[in-house]
SETOR-207139 format. One record per residue: x, y, z of N, C-alpha, C, O in turn; residue in three letters. Coordinates in Angstrom, 1 decimal, padded with zeros to 4 digits. Layout:
N
[r [X Y Z] [X Y Z] [X Y Z] [X Y Z] ALA]
...
end
This chain:
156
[r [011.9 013.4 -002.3] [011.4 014.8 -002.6] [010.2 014.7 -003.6] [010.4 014.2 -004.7] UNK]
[r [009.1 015.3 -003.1] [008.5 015.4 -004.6] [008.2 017.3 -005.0] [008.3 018.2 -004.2] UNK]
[r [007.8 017.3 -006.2] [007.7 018.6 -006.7] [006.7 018.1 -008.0] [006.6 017.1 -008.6] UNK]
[r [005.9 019.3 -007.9] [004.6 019.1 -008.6] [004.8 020.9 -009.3] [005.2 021.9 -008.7] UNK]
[r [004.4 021.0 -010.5] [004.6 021.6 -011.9] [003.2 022.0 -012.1] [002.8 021.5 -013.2] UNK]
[r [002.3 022.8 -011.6] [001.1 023.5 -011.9] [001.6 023.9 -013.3] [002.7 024.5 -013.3] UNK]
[r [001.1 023.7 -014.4] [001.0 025.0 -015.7] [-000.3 024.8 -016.6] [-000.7 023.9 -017.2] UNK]
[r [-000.8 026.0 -016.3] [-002.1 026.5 -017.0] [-001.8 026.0 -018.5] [-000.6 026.0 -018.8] UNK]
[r [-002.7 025.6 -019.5] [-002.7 025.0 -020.4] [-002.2 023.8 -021.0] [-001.1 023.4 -020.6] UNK]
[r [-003.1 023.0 -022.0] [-003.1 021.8 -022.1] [-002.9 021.8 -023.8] [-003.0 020.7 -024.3] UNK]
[r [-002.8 022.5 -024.3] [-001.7 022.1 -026.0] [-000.8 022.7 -026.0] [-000.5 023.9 -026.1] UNK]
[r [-000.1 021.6 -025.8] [001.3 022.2 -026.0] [002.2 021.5 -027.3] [001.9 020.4 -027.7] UNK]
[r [003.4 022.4 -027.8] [003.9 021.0 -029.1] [004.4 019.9 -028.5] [004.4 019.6 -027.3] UNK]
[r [004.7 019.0 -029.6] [005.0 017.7 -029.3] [006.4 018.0 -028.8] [006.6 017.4 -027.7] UNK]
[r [007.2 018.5 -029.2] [008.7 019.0 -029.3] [008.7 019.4 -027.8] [009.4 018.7 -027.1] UNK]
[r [008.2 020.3 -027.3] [008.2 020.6 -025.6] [007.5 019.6 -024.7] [007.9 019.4 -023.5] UNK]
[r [006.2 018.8 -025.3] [005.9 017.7 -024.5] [007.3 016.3 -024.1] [007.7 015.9 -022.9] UNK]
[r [007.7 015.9 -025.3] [008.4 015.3 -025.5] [009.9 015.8 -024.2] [010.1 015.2 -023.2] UNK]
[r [010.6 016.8 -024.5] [011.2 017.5 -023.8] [010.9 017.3 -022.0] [011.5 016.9 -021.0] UNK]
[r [009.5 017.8 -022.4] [009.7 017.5 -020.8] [009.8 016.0 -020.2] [010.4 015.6 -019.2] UNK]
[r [008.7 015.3 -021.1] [008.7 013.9 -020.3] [010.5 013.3 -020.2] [011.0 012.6 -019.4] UNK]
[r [010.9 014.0 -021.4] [012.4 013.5 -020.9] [013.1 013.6 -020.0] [013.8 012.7 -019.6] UNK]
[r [012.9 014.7 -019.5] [013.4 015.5 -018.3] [012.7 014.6 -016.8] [013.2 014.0 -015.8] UNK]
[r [011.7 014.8 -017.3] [011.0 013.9 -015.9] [011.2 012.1 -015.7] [010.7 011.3 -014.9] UNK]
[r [011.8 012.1 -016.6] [012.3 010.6 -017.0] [013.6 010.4 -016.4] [013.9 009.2 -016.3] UNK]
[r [014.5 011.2 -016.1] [015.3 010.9 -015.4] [015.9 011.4 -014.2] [017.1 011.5 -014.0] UNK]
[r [014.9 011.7 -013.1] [015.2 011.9 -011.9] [015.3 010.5 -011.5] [015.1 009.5 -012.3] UNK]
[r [015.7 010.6 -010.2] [016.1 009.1 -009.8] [014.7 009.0 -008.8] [013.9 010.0 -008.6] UNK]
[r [014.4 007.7 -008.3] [013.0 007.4 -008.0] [012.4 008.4 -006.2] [011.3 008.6 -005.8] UNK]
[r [013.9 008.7 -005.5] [013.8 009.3 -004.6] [012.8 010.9 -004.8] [012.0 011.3 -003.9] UNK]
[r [013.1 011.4 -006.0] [012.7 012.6 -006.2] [011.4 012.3 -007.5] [011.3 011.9 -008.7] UNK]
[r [010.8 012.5 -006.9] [008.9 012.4 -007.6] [008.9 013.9 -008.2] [008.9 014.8 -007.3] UNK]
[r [008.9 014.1 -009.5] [008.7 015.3 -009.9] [007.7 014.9 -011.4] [008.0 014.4 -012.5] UNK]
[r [006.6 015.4 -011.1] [005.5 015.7 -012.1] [005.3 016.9 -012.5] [005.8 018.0 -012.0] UNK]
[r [004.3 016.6 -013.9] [003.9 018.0 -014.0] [002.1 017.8 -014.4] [001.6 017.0 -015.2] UNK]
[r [001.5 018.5 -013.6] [-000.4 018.7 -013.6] [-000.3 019.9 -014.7] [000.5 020.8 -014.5] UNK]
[r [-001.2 019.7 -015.8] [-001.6 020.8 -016.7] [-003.1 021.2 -015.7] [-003.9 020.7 -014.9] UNK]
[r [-003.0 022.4 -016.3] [-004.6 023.2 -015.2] [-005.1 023.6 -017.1] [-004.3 023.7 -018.0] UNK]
[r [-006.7 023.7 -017.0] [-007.0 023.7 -018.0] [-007.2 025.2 -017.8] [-007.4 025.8 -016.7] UNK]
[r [-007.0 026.1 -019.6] [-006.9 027.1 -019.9] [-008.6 027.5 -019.7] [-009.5 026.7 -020.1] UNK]
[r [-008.8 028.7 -019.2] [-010.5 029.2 -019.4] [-010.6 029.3 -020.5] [-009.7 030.1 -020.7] UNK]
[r [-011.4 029.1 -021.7] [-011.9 029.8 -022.8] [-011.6 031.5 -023.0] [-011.8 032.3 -022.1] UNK]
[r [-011.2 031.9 -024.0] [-010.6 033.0 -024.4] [-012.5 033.4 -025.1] [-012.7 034.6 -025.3] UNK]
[r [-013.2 032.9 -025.3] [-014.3 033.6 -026.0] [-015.4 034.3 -024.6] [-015.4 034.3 -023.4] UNK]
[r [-016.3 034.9 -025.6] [-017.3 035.4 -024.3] [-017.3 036.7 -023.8] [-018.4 037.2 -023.4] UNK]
[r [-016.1 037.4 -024.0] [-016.1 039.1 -023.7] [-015.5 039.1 -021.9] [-015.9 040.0 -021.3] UNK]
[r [-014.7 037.9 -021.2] [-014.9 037.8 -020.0] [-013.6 038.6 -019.9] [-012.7 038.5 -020.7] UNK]
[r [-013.5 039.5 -018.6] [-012.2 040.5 -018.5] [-010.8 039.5 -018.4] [-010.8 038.5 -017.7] UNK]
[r [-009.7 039.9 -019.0] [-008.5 038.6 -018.2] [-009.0 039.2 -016.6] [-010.0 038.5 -016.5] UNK]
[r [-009.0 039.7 -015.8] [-009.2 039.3 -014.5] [-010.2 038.1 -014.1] [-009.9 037.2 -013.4] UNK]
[r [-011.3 038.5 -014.8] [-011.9 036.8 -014.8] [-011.8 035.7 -014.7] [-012.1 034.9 -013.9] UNK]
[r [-010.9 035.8 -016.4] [-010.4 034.7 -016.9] [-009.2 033.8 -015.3] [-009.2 032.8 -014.7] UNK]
[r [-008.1 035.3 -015.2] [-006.8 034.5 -014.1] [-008.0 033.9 -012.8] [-008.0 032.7 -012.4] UNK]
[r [-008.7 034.7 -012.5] [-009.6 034.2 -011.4] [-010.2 032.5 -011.5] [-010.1 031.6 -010.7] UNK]
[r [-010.7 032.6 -012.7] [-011.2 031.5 -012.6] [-010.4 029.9 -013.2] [-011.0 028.8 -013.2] UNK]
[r [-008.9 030.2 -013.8] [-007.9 029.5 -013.8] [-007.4 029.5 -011.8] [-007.2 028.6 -011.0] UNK]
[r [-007.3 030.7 -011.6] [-007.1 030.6 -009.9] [-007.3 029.6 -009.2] [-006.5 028.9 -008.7] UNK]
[r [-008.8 029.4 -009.2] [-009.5 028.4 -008.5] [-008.9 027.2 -009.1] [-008.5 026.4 -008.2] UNK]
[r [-008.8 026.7 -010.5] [-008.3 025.4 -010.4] [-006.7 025.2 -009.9] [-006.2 024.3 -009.3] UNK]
[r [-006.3 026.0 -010.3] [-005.2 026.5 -009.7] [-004.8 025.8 -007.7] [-004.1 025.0 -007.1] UNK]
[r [-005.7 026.7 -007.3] [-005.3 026.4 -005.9] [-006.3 025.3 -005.8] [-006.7 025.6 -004.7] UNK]
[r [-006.9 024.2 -006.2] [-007.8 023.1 -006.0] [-006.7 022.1 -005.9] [-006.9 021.1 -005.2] UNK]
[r [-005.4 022.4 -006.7] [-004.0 021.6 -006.9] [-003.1 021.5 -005.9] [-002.2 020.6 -005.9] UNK]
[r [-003.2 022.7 -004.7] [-002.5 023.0 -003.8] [-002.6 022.3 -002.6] [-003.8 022.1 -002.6] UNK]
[r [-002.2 022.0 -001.6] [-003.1 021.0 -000.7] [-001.9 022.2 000.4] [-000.9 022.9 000.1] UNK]
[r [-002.5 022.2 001.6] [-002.4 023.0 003.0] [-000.5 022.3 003.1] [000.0 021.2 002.7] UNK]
[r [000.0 023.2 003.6] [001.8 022.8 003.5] [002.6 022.9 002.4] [003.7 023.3 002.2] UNK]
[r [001.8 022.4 001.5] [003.1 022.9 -000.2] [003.3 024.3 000.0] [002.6 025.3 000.3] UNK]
[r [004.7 023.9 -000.3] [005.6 025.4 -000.3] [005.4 025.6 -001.8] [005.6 024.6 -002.6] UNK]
[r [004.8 027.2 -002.3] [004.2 027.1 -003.6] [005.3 028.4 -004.1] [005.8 029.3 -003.4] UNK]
[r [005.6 028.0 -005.6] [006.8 028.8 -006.0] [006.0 029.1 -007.2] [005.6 028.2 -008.0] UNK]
[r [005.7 030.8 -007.5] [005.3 031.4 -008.5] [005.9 031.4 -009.4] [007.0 031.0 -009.1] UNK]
[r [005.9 031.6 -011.1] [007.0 032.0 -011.6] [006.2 033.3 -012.4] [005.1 033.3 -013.0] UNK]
[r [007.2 034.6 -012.3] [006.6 035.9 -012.6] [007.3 036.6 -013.2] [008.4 036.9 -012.7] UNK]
[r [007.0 036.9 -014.2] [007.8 038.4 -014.8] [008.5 039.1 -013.7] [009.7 039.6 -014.0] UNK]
[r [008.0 039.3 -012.7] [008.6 040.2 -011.9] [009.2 039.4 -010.6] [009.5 040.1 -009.6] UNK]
[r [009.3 038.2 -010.7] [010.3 037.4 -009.5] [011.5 037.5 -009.5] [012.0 038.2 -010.4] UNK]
[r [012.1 036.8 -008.6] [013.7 036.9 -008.4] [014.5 036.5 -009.5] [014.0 035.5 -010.0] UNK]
[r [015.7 036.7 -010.2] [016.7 036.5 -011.3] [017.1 035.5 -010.3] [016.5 035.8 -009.3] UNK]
[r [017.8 034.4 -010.1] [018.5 033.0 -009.6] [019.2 032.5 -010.9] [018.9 032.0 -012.0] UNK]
[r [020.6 032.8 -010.0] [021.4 031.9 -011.2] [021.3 030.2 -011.1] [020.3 029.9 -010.4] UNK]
[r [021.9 029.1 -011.5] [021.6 027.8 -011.7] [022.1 027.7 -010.2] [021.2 027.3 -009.5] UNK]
[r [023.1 027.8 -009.5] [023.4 027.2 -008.6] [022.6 027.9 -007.3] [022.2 027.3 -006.4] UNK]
[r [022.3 029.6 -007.4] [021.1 030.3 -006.1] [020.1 029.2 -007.0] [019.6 028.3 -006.2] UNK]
[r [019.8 029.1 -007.8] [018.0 027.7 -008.2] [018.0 026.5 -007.3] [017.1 026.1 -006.6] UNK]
[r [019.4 025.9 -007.5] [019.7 025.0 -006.9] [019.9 025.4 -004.9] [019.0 025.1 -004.1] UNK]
[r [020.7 025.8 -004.7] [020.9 026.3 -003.1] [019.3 026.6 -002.8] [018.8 025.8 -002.0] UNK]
[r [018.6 027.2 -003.1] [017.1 027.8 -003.1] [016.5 026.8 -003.1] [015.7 026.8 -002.1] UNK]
[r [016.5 025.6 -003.8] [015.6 024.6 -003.9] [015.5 023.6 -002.9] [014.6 022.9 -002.5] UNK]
[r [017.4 023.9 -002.5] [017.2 022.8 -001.2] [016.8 023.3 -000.1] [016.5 022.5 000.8] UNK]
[r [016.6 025.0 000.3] [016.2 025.5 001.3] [014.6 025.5 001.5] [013.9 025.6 002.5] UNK]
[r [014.3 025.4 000.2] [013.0 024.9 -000.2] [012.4 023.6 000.4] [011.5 023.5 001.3] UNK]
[r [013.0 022.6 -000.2] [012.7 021.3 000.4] [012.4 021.0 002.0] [011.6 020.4 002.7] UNK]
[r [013.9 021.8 002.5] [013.5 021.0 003.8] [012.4 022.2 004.6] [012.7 022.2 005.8] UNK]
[r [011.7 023.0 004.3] [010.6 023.5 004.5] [009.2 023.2 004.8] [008.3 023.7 005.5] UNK]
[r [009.5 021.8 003.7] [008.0 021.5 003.0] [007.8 020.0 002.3] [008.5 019.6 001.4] UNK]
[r [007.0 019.4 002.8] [006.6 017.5 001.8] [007.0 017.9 000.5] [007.8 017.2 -000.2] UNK]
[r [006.5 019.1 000.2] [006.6 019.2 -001.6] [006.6 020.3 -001.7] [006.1 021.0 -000.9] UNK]
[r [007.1 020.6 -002.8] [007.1 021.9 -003.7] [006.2 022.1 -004.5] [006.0 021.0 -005.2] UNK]
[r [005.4 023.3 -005.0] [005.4 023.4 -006.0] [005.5 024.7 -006.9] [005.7 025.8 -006.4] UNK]
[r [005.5 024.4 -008.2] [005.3 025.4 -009.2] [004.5 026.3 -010.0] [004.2 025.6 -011.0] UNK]
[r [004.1 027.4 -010.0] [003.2 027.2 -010.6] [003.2 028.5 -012.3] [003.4 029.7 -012.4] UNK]
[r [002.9 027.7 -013.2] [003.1 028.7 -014.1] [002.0 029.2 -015.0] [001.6 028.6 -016.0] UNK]
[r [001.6 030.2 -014.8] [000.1 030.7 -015.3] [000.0 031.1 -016.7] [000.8 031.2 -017.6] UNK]
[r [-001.7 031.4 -016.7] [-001.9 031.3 -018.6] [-001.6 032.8 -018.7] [-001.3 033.7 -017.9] UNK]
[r [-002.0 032.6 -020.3] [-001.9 033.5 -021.3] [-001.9 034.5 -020.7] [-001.0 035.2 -021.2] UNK]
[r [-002.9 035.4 -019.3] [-002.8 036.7 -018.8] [-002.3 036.7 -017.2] [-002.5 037.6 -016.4] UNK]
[r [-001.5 035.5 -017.1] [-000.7 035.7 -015.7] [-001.3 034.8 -014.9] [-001.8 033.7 -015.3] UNK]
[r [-001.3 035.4 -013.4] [-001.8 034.6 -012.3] [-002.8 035.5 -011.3] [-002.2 036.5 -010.8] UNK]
[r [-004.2 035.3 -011.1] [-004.6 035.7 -009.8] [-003.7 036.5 -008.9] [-002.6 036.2 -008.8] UNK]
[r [-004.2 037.8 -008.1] [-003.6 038.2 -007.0] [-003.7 036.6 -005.6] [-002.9 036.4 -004.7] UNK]
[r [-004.7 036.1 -005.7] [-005.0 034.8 -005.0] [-004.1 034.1 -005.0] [-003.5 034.2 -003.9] UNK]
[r [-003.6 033.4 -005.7] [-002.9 032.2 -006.5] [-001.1 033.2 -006.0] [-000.2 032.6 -005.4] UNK]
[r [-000.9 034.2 -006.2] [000.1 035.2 -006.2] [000.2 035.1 -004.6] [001.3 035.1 -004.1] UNK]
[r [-001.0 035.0 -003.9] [-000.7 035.8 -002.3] [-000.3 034.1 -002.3] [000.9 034.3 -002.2] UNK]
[r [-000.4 033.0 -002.4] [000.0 032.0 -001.5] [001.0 031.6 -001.8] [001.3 030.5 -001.2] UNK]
[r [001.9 032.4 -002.7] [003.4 032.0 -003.0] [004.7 032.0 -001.6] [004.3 032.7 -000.7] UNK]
[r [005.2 031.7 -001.6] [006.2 031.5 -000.4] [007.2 032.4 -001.2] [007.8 033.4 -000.7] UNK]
[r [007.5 031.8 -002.5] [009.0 032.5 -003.2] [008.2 032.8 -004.5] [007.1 032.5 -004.7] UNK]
[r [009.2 033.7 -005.4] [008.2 033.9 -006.7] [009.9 034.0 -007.2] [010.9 034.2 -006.4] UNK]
[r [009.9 033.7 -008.6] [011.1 033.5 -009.4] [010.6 034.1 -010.8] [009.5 034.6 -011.1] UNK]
[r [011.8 033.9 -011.6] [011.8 034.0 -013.0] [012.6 033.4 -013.5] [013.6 033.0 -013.0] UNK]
[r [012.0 033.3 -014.9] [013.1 032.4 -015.6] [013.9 033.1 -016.2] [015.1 033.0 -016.0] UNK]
[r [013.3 034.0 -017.2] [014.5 035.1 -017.7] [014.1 036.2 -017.9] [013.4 036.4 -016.9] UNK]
[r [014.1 037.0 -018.3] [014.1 038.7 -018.6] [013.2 038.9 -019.4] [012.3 039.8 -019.3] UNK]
[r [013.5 038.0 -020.4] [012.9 037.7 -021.7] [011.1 037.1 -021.7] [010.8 036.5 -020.7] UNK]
[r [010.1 037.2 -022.5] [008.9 037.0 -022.4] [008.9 035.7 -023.0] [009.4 035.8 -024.1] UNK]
[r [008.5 034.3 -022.9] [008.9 033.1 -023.0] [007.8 032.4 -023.4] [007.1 032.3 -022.4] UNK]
[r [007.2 031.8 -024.6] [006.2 031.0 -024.9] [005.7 030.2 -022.9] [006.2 030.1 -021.8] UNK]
[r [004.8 029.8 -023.6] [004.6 028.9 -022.2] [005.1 027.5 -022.2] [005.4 027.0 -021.1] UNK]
[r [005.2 027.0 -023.4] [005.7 025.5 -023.7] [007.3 025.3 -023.5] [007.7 024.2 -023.5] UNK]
[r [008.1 026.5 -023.5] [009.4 026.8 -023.6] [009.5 027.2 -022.0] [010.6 027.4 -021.5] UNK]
[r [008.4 027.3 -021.2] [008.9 027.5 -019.9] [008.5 026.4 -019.2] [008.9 026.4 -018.1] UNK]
[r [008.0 025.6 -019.4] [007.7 024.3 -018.9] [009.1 023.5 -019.3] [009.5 022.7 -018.6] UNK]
[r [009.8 023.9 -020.6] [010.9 022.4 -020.8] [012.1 023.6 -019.9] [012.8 023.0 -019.1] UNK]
[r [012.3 024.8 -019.9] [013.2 025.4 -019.4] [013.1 024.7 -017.7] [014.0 023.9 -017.3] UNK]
[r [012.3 024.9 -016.9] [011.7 024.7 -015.7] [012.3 023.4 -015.2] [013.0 023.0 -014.3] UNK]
[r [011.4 022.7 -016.2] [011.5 021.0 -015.6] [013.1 020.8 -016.0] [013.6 019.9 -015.3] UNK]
[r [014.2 021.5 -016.9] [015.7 021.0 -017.0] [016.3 021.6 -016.0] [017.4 021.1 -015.6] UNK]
[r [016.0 022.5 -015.5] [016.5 023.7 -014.2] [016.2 023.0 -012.6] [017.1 023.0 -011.8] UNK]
[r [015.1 022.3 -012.4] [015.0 021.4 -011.8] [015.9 020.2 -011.3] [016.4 019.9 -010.3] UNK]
[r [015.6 019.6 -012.9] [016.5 018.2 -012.9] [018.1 018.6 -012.8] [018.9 017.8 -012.2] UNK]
[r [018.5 019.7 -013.2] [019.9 020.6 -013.1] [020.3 020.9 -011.6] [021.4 020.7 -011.2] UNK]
[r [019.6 021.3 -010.9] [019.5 021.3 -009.8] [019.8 020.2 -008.7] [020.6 020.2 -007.8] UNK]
[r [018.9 019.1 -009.1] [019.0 017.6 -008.5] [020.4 017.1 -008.9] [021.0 016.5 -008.0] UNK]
[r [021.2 017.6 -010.4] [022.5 016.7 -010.7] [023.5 017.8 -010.0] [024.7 017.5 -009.9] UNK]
[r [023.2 018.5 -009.6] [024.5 019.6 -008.9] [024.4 019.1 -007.2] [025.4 019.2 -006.5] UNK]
[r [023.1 018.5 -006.7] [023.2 018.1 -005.3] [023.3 017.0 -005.2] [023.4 016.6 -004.1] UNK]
[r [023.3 016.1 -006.2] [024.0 014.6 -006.1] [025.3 014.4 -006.4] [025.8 013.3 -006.2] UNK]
[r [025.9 015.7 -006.9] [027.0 015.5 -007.6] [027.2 014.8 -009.0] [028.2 014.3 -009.4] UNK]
[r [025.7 014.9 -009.7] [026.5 014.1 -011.1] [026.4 014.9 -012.0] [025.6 015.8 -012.1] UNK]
[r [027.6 014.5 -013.0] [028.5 014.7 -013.9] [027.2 016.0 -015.0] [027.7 017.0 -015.5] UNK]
[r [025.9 015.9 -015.0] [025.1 016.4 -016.2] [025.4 018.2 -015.9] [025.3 019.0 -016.9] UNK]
[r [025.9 018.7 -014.7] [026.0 019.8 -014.8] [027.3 019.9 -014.3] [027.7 019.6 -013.1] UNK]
[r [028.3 020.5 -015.4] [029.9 020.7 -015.2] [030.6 021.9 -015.4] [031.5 022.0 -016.1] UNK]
[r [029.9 023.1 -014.5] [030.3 023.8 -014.3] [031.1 024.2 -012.9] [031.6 025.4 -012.7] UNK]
end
């Protein structure tokens, strides 16, 4: 399986970097799961946020190749508990070569970038740093993978 992790912005702390590579450090080699940073547009200049998501958009979908089944994540997407994340994810897979994610900057996502979603989600209710939704994401993921292999990391 592979799954690929679109998220707009490139500083993030060491503490959520760290986090994630951990996370991505332990799928097993069958499941290829990265994460591509998209670079943030410059916040200077007087450019409208619609601009700005526009032109994050384009790099955006430059990442997407024709067949990825592309999974938004939105303020306003579906609540999924860990096991619909999981059940979802495999209904996902066999859909599509790969998955992806995509998690937008500072003022959201393109209506563009939005229409080519297949599924759109959320992580929580709550309004979530961006660096705290990349380590939340990539453990929900890997949580996912240990509930369909059956191992022991999720014991509910």
């Amino acid at each position: 399986m592979r799954i690929r992790i679109l998220a707009v912005g490139q500083h993030i702390s060491d503490w959520a970097q760290d986090a994630v590579r951990g996370y991505l450090a332990r799928f097993p080699r069958t499941w290829r799961v990265e994460l591509k940073e998209i670079r943030t547009e410059p916040r200077a200049g007087g450019m409208t946020p619609a601009k700005l998501m526009a032109l994050e958009g384009e790099r955006i979908q430059a990442e997407i190749a024709p067949g990825d089944f592309v999974i938004v994540l939105d303020e306003h997407g579906r609540d999924l508990t860990t096991t619909e994340f999981a059940k979802s994810l495999a209904g996902w897979m066999s859909e599509a070569d790969r998955l992806v994610f995509v998690i937008g900057g500072p003022d959201g996502l393109s209506p563009e970038v939005k229409g080519l979603a297949r599924a759109t989600m959320r992580l929580s209710a709550m309004t979530l740093p961006h660096a705290l939704a990349r380590v939340l994401l990539t453990e929900q993921i890997y949580r996912a993978w240990s509930i369909s292999a059956g191992h022991p990391y999720h014991r509910a």
